[in-house]
VEXSEVEX-151220 format. One record per residue (C-alpha): chain; z, y, x. Coordinates in Angstrom, 1 decimal. Layout:
VEXSEVEX-151220
SITE  c       Z       Y       X
SITE  A       Z       Y       X
...
This chain:
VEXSEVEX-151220
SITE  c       Z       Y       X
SITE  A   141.5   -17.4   144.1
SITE  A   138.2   -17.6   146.6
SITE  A   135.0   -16.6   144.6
SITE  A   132.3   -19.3   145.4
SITE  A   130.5   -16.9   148.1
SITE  A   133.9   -17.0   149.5
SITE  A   134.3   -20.9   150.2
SITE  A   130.9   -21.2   151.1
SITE  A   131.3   -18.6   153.8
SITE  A   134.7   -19.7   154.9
SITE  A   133.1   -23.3   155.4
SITE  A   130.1   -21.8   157.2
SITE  A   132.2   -20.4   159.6
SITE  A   135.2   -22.8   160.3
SITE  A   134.8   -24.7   163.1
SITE  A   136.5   -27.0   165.3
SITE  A   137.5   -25.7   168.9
SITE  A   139.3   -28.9   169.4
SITE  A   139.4   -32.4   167.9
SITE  A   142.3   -34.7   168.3
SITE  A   141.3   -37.9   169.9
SITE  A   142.8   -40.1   167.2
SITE  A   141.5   -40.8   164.0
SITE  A   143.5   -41.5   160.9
SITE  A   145.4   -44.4   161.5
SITE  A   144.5   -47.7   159.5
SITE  A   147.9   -49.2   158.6
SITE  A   150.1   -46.0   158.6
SITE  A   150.4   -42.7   157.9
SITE  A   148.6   -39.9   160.5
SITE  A   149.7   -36.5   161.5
SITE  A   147.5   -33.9   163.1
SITE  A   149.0   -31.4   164.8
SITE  A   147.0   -27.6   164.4
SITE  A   146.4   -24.3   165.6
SITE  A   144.3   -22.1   163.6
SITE  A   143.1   -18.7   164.7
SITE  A   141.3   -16.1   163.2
SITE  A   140.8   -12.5   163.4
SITE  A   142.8    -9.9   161.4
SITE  A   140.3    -8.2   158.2
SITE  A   141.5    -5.0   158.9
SITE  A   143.1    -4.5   162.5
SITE  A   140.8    -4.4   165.3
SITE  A   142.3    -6.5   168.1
SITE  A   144.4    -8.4   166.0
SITE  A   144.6   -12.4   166.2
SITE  A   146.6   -14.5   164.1
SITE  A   147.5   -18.0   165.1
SITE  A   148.4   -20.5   162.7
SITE  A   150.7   -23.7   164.1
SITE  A   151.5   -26.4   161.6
SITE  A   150.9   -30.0   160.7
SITE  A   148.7   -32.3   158.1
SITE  A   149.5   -35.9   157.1
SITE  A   147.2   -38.5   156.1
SITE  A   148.3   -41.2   154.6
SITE  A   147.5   -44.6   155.4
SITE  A   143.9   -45.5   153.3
SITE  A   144.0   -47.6   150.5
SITE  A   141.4   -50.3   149.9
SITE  A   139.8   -49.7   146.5
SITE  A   137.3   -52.5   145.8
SITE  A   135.7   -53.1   142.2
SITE  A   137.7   -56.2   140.6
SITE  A   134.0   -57.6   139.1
SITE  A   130.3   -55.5   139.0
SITE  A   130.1   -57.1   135.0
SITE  A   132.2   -54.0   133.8
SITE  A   129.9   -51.7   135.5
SITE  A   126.9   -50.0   133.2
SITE  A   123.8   -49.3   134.4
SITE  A   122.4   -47.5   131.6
SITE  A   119.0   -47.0   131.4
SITE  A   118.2   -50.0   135.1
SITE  A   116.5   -52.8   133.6
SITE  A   117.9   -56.4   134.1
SITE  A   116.9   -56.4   137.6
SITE  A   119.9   -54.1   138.5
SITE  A   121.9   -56.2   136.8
SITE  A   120.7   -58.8   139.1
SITE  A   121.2   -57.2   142.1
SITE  A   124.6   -56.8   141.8
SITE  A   125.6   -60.1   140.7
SITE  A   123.8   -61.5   143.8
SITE  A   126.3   -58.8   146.1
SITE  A   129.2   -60.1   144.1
SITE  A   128.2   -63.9   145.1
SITE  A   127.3   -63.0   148.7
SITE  A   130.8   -60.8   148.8
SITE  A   129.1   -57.6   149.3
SITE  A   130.6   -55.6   146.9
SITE  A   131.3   -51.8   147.6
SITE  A   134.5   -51.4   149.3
SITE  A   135.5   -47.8   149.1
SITE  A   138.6   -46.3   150.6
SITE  A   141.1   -43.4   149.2
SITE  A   142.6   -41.1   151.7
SITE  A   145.3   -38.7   150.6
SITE  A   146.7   -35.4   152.5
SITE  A   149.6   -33.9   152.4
SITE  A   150.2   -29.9   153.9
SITE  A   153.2   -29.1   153.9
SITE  A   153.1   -25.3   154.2
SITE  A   156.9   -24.8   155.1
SITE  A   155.6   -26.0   158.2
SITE  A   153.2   -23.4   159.0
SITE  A   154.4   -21.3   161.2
SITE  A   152.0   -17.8   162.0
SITE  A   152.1   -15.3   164.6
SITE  A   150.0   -11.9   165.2
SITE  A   148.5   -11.9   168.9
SITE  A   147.6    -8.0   170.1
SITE  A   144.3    -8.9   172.4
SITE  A   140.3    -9.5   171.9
SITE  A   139.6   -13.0   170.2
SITE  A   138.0   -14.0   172.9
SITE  A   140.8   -13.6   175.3
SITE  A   143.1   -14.7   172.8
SITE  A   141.2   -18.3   171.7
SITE  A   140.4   -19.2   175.3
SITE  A   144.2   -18.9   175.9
SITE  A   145.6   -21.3   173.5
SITE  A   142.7   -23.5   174.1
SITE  A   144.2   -23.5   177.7
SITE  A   147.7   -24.3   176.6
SITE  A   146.7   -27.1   174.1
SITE  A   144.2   -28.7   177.0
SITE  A   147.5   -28.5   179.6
SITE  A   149.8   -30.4   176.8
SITE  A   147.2   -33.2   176.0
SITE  A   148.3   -33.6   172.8
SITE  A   146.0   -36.3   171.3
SITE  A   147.1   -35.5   167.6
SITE  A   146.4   -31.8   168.3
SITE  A   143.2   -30.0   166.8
SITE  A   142.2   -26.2   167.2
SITE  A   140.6   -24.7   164.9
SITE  A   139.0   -21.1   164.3
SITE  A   138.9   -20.1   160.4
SITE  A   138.2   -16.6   158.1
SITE  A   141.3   -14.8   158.2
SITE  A   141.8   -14.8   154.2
SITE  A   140.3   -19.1   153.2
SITE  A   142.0   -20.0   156.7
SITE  A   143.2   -23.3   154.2
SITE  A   139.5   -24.2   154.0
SITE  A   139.4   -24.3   157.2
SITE  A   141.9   -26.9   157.5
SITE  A   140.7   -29.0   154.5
SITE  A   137.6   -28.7   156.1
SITE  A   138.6   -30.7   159.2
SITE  A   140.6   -33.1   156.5
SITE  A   137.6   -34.2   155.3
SITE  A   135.9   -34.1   158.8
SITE  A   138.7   -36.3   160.1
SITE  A   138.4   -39.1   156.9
SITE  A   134.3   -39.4   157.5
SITE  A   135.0   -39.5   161.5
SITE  A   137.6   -42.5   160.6
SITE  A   135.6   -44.2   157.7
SITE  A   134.4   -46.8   159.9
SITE  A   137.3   -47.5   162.5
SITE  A   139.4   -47.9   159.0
SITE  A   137.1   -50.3   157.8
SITE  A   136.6   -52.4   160.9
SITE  A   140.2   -52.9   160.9
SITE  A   140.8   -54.2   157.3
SITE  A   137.1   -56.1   158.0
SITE  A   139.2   -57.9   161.0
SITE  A   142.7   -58.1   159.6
SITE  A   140.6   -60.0   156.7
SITE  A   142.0   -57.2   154.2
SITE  A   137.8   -56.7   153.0
């Protein structure tokens, strides 16, 4: 199990090489194709290349039933009044659940014998020619490559936050 240092270095240094150019779909479930490379630990000139998927399901609308159940220990009766006045002018919070789904047994890894350099601007060259719009690349520490990818999960969710919620907002879901 990463130490703390660890998963604050691995999110430090996970990045996004390539984005897909779809967000997570509104009214059904997403996948995102991947490729995630990183540098062998202990074998100089060593790349290994992750290729797999990640679902997202389609977001589900959670939305407080009524702000009367809500305490607000310690407000005064001003708070109180603030968010009955949201409830009658139907502004309540409207949050949104997101859920994941990595299926390892779809992971597929291969060891690359070149510089990283080399390597990376190679498979960013492939994936560019196949214009795949559900296809991210990604470059992650060899041993928390996973937080890499939950990494751009949570990317992905706050980049589709808003589409998601102008859709329900025009299907008159919120």
């Amino acid at each position: 199990m990463p130490k703390q240092a660890d998963i604050q270095y691995a999110m430090e240094h996970s990045h996004v090489l390539r984005e897909p150019d779809r967000r997570i779909d509104t009214f059904g479930s997403t996948k995102f194709h991947f490729v995630i490379i990183s540098e062998m630990m202990d074998e100089v000139g060593k790349v290994i290349v992750r290729r797999g998927t990640v679902e997202a399901h389609k977001p589900r609308i959670i939305k407080p039933s009524h702000y009367s159940s809500v305490e607000l220990e310690g407000f005064d009766e001003k708070a109180r009044e603030l968010l009955d006045w949201l409830k009658e002018n139907d502004m309540e919070p409207v949050y949104f659940q997101y859920g994941f789904n990595f299926k390892r047994t779809e992971v597929n890894s291969e060891t690359i014998t070149g510089s990283y350099e080399t390597v990376k601007a190679e498979i960013l060259d492939k994936v560019h020619s196949e214009d795949d719009p559900m296809m991210a690349v990604m470059e992650a520490i060899e041993d928390t490559w996973e937080i890499g990818l939950l990494k751009f999960s949570i990317d992905m969710i706050q980049k589709s936050q808003e589409i998601n919620q102008f859709d329900f907002k025009r299907k008159g879901l919120i």
